[in-house]
MIDOSE-1310 file (N, C-alpha, C; in nm, 2 decimals, decimal comma, always signed):
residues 139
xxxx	+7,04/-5,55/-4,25/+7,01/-5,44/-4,17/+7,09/-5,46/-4,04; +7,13/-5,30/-3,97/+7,24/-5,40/-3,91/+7,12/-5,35/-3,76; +7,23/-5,43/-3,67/+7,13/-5,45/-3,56/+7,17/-5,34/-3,44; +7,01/-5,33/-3,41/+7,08/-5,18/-3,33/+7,18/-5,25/-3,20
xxxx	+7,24/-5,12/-3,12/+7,29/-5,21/-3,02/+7,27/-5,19/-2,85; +7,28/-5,24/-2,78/+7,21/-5,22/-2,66/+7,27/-5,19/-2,56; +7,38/-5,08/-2,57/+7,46/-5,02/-2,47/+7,33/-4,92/-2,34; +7,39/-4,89/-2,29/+7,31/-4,83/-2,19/+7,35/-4,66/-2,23
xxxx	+7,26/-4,59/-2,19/+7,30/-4,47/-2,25/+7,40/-4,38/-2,12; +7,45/-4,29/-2,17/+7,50/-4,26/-2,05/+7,53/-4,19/-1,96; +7,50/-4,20/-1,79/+7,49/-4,12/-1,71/+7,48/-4,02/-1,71; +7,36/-3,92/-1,69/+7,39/-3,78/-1,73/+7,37/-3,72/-1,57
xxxx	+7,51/-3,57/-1,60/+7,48/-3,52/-1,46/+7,40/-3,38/-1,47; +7,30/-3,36/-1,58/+7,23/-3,23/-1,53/+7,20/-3,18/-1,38; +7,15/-3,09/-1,40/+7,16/-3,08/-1,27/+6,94/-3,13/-1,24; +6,86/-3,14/-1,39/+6,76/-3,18/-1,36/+6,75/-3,35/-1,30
xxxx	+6,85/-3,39/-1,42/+6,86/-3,56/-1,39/+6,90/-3,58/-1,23; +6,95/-3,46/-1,17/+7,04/-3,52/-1,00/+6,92/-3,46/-0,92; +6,83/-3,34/-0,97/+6,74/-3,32/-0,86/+6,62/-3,42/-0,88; +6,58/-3,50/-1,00/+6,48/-3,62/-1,03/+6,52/-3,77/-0,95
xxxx	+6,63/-3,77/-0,92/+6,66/-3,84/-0,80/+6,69/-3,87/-0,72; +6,68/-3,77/-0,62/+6,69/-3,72/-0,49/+6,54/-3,74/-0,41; +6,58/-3,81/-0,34/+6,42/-3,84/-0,22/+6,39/-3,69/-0,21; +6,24/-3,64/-0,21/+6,16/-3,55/-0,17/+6,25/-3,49/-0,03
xxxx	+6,26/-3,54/+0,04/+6,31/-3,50/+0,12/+6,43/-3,46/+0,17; +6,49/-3,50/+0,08/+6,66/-3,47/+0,10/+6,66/-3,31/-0,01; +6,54/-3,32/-0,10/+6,55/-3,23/-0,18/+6,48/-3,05/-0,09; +6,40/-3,10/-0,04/+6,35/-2,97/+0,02/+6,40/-2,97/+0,17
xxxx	+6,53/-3,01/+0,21/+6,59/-2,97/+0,31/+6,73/-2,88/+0,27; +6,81/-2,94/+0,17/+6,86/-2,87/+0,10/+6,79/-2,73/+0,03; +6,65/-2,72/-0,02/+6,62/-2,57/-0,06/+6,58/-2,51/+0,09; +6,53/-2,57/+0,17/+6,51/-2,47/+0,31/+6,62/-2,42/+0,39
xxxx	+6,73/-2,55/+0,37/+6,86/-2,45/+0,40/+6,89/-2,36/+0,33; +6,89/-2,38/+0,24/+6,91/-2,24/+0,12/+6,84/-2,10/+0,14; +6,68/-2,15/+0,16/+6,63/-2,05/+0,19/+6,67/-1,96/+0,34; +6,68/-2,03/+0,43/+6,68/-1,95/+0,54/+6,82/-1,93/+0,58
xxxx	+6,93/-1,93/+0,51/+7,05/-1,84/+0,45/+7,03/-1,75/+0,46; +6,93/-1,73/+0,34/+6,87/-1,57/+0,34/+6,77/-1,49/+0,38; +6,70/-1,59/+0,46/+6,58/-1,54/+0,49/+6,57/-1,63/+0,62; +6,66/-1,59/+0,76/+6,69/-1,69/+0,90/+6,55/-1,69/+0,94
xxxx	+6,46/-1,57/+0,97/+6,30/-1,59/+1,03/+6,21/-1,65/+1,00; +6,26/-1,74/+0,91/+6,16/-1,77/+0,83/+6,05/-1,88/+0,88; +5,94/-1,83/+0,96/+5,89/-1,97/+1,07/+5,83/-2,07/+1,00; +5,75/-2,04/+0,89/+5,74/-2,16/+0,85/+5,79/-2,23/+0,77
xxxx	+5,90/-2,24/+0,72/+6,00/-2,27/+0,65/+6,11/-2,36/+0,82; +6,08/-2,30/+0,89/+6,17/-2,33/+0,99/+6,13/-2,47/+1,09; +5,98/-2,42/+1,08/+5,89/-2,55/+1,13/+5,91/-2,68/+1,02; +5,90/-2,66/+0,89/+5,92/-2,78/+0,81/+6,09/-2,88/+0,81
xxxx	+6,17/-2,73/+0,79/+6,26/-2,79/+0,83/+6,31/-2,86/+0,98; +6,26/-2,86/+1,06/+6,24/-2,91/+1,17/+6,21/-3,05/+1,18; +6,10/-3,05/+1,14/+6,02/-3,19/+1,10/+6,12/-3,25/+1,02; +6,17/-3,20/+0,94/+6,27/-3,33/+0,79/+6,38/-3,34/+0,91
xxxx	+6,41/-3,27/+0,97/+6,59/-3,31/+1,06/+6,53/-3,45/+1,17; +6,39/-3,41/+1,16/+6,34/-3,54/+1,30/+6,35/-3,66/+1,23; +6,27/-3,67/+1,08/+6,24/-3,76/+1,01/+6,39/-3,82/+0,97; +6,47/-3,76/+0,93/+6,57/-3,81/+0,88/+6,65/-3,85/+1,01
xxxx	+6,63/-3,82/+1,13/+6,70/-3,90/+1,22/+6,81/-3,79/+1,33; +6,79/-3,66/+1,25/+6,93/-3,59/+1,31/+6,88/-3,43/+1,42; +6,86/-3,51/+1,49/+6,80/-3,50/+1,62/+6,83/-3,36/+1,66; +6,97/-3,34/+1,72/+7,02/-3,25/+1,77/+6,98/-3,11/+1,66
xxxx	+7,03/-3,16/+1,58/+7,01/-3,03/+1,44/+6,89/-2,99/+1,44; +6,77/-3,06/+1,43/+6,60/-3,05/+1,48/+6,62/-2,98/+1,61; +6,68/-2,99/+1,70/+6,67/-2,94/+1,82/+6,68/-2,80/+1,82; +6,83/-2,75/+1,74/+6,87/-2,61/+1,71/+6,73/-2,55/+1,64
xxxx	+6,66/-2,58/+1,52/+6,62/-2,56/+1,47/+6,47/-2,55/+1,49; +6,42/-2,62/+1,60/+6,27/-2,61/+1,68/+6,32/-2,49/+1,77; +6,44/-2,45/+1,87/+6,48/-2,32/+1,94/+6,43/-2,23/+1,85; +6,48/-2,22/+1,75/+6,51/-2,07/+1,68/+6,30/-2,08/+1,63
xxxx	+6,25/-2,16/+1,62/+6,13/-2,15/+1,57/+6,04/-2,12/+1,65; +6,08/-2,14/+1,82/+6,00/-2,09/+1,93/+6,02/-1,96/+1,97; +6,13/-1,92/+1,96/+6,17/-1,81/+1,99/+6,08/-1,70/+1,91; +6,09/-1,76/+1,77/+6,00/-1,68/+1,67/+5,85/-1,66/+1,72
xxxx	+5,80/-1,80/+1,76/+5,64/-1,80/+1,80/+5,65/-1,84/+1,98; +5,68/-1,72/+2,02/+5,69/-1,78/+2,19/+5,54/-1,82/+2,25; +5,42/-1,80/+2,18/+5,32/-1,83/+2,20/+5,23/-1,91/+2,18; +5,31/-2,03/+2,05/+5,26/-2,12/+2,00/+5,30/-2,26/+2,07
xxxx	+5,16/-2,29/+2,11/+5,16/-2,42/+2,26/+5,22/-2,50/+2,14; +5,19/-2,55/+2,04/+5,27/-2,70/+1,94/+5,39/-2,69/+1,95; +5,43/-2,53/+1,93/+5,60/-2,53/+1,89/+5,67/-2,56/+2,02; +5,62/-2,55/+2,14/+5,65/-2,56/+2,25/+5,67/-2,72/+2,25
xxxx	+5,60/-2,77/+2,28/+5,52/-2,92/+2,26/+5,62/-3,00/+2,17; +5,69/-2,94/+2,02/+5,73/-2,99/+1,94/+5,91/-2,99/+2,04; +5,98/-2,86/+2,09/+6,07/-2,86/+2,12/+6,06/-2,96/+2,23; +5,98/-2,94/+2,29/+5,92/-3,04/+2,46/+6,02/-3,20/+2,41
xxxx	+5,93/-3,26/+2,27/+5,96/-3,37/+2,20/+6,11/-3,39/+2,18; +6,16/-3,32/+2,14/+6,30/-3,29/+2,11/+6,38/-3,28/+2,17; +6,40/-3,22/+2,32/+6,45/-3,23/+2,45/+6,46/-3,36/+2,50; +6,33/-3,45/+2,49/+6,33/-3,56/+2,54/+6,37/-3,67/+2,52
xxxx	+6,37/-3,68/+2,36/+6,46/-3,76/+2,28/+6,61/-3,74/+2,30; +6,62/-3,63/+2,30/+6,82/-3,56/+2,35/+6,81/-3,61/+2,47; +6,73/-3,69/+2,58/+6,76/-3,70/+2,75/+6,74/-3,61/+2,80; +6,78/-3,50/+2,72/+6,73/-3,34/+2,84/+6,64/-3,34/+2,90
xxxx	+6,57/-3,42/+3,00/+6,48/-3,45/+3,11/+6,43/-3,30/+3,14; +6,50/-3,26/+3,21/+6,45/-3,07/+3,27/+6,39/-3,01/+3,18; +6,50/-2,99/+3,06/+6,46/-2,92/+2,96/+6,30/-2,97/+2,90; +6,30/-3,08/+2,86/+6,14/-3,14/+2,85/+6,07/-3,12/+2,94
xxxx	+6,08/-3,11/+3,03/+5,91/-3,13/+3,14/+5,96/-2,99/+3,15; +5,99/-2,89/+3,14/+5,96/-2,70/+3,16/+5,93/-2,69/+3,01; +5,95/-2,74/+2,90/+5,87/-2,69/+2,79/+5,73/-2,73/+2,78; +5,72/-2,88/+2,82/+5,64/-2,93/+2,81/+5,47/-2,85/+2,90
xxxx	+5,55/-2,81/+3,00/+5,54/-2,78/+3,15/+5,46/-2,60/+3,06; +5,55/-2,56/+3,01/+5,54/-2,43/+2,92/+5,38/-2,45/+2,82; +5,40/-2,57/+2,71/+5,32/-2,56/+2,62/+5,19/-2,58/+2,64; +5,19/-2,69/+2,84/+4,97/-2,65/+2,82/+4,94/-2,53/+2,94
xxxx	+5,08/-2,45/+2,96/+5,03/-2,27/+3,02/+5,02/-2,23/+2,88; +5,05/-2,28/+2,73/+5,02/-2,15/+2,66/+4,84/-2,24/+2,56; +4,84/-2,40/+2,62/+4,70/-2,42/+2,59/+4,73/-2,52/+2,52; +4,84/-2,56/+2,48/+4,88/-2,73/+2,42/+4,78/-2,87/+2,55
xxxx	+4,66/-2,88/+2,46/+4,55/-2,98/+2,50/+4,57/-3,14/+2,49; +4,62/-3,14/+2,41/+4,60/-3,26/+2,36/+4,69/-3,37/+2,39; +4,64/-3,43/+2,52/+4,63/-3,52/+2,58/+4,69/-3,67/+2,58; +4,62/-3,74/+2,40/+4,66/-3,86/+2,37/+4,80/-3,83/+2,34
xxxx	+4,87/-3,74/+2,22/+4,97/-3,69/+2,22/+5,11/-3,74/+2,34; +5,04/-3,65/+2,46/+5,12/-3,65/+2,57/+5,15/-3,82/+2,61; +5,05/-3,89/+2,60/+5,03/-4,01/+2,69/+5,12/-4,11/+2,56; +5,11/-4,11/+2,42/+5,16/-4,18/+2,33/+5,27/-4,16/+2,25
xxxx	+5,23/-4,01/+2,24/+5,36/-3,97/+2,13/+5,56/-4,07/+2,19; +5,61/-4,11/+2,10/+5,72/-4,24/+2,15/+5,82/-4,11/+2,16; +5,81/-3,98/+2,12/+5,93/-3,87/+2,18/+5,94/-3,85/+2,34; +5,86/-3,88/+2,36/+5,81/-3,84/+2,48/+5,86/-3,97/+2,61
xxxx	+5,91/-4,06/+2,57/+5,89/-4,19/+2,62/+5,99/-4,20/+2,76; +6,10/-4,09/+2,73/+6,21/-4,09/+2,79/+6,09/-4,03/+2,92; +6,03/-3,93/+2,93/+6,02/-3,83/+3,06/+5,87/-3,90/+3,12; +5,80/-4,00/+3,05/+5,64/-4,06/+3,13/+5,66/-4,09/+3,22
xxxx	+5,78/-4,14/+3,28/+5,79/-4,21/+3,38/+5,82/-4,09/+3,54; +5,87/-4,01/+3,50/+5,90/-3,87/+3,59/+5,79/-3,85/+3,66; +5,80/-3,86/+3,78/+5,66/-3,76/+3,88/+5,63/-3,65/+3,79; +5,75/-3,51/+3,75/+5,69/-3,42/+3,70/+5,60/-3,42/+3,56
xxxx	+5,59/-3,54/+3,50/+5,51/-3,55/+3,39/+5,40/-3,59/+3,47; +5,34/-3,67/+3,55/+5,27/-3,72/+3,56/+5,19/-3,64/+3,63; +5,29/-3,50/+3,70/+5,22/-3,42/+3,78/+5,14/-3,29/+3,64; +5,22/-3,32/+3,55/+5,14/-3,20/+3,41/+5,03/-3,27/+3,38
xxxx	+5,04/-3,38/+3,39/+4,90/-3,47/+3,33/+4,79/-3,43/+3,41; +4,82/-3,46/+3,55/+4,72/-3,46/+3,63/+4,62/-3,31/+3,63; +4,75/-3,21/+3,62/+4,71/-3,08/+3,63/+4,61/-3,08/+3,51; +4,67/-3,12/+3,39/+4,63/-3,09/+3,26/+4,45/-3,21/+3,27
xxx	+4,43/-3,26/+3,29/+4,37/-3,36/+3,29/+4,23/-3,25/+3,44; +4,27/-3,20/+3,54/+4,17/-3,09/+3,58/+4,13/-3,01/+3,52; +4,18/-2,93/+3,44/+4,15/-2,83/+3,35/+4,02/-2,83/+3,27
């Protein structure tokens, strides 16, 4: 009997086998870009994508990408708060403490956030953060 043999089988490029191994994340940044191609407004699609450009490291691109998503919700204290984060990691000092400055006039509360979040680490040190705390901290 002859004996089977133990070559490796080999490499296939479906296009299922390349999207089965692709990190979760690499994979639904690639369909959100896709999506909002065709569909730019798309806020919640725009918020997620937001979050994966932070996670994966690419900051600036998160940055474009939290703009266009406040613009969409100019009322939502987080999205404020989120770009606030994003500013500050970029150094954009100003730009952070007037969004930030922005997000608890529209009711962004949440306090530990401000005092922990490590986006944030660049502007703690600023009188004007300490002067939002204080305010925020009366309220």
């Amino acid at each position: 009997m002859p004996v089977p043999s133990k070559r490796t089988p080999p490499a296939s490029d479906s296009l299922v086998d390349q999207l089965t191994q692709r990190p979760q994340i690499d994979f639904e940044m690639e369909f959100f870009e896709l999506l909002l191609a065709r569909v730019p407004d798309f806020a919640e699609v725009l918020h997620a994508q937001a979050g994966n450009l932070a996670t994966k490291g690419r900051t600036a691109d998160g940055l474009q990408v939290e703009e266009r998503y406040v613009r969409l919700r100019p009322r939502d204290s987080t999205a404020h708060y989120n770009l606030a984060c994003r500013y500050a990691v970029l150094q954009k000092r100003d730009q952070a403490l007037n969004t930030l400055r922005r997000a608890v006039e529209l009711g962004f509360r949440d306090v530990r956030s401000m005092t922990r979040d490590a986006d944030l680490a660049s502007i703690r040190k600023d009188p004007r953060f300490r002067q939002i705390m204080s305010e925020l901290k009366a309220k």
